[in-house]
N, C-alpha and C positions, 0 to 999 in steps of 0.2 A: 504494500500500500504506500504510495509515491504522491507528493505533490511538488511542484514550485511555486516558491516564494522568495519571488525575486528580491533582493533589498532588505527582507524583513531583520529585527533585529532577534538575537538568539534569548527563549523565556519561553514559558507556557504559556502560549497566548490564544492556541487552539482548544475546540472541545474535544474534537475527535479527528484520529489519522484520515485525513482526506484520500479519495480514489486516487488511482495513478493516473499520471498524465506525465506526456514530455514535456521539454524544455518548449517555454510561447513567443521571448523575447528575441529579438533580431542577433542581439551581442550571445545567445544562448545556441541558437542556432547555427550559427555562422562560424560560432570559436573565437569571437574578437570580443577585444576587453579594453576599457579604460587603463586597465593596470600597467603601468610601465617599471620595468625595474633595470636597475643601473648594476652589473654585476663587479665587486671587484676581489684585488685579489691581497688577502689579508696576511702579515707577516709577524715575529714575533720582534720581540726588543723594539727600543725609543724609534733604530732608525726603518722598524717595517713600519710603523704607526700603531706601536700600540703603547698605551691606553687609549680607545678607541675616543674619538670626540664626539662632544654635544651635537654638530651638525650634521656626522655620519646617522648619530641614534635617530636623530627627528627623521633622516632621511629614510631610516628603516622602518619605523614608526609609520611614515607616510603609507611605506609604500603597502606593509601589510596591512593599514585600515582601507586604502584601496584595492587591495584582491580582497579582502573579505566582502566588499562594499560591491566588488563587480561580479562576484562570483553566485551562482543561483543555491537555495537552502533548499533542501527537499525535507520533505516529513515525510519519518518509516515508525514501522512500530517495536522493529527490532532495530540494532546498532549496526549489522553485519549485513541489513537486506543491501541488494542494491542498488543503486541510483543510474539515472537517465545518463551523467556526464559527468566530468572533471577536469578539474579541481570544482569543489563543489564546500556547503556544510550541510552537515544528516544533523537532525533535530531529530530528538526518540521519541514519540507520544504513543502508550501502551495501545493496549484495544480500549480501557474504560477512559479513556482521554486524560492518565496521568501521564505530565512532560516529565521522561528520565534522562535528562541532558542532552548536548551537542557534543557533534567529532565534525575536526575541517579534516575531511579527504584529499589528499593531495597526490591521489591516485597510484601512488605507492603503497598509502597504508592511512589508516584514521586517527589521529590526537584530540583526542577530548579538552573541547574549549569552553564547557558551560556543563555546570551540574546541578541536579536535583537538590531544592532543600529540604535536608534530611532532619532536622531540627522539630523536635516531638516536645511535649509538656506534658505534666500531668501533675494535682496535688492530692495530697495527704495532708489534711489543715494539721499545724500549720505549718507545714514542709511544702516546698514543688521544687519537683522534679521535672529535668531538662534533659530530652535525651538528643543526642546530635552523633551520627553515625559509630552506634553502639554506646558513648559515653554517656554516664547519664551523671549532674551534676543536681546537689542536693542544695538548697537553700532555706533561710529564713532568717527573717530580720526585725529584730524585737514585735512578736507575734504573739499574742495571749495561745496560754496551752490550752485546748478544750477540754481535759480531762484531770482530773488529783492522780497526783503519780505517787505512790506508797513506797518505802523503801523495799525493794524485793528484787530479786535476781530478774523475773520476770519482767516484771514493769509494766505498763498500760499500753494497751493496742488502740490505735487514735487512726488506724485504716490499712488498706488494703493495697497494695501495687497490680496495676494487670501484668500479663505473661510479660508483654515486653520490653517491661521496666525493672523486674525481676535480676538482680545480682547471680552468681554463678553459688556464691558462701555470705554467711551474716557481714555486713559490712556495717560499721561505727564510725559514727560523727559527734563532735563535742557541745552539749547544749553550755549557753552562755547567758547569763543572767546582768541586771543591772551592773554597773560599773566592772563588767566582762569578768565577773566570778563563775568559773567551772559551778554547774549545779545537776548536770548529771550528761543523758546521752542519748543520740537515738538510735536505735539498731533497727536495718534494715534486712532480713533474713530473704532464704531464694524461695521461698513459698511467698513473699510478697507480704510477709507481715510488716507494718511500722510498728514498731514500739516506745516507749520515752523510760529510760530506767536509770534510779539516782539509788545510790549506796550511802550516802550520807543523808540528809536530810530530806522527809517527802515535799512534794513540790506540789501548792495548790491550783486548781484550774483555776485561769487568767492571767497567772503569773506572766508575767513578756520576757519572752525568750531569743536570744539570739543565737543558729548556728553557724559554728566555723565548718565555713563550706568543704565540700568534700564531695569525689566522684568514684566510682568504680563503672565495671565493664556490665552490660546486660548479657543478661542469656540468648534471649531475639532481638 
């Protein structure tokens, strides 16, 4: 499933992977481009030119935002399908119209130039969780507790994590109280329990809590 989109800029901006069609533009057809590039030839030490300079950069600069700029984007639904032409960019959008990045085809081979955000949340008052390509990062910041935490090994369940927030093992974080005194902790287990558990002193609900942030790996 192929389309062209000439110009367009690289994002999920589609619903769904459009039919196939060839290339429609004159410059697509034809194989001509606005693109011009200036080739040269690069030496090492002060007297090849190098460190390269600012006008060579911009010049390169130029020239690849004009072949991206000349060159046609197709949408497929896989990475690997294949395209009408090249030099080209493949934009992914699945079958249910999620966009899962860009590759420029330079007809040798594909480099992925735009990716998926992979950046998930979820909370557990008063914790949330941020999960970004498997990491998932725990926070809170002077939060009233919703529950009385009793001194016990176990400590208070204040919620649930789904599958794909789930740690691999119990992972701990440092609860933080007024003028940042340790007042206990929260343990996240791979069943997805939260718990809040203090060894010293019980801690009553409301109390405002700050945690010292802290991430581990998810299981999905």
């Amino acid at each position: 499933m192929i389309n062209t989109n000439k110009g367009s800029e690289l994002g999920p901006k589609m619903d769904q992977a459009p039919a196939a069609m060839t290339p429609s533009t004159q410059e697509e057809t034809t194989g001509t481009s606005p693109w011009r590039h200036e080739s040269r030839t690069w030496k090492d030490g002060e007297a090849g030119g190098t460190p390269i300079t600012a006008a060579a950069l911009n010049q390169i600069d130029t020239e690849l935002a004009s072949l991206f700029a000349s060159t046609p984007v197709y949408t497929v639904i896989d990475k690997d399908d294949p395209v009408p032409s090249k030099p080209c960019t493949v934009q992914v959008v699945d079958r249910d119209g999620n966009y899962q990045g860009s590759w420029y085809d330079s007809g040798v081979g594909r480099v992925q130039v735009g990716w998926r955000c992979t950046s998930l949340s979820y909370v557990v008052n008063p914790f949330g969780f941020s999960k970004d390509m498997g990491t998932v990062s725990v926070r809170s910041f002077w939060s009233p507790l919703p529950v009385d935490v009793p001194v016990s090994n176990d400590g208070s369940l204040v919620g649930t994590l789904p599958d794909t927030f789930r740690p691999f093992e119990t992972e701990t974080g440092l609860l933080l109280s007024s003028g940042f005194t340790l007042i206990g902790a929260v343990l996240v287990s791979n069943d997805g329990q939260v718990r809040i558990r203090t060894r010293g002193t019980a801690i009553e609900a409301g109390t405002r809590v700050t945690l010292a942030s802290f991430a581990y790996h998810a299981k999905a």
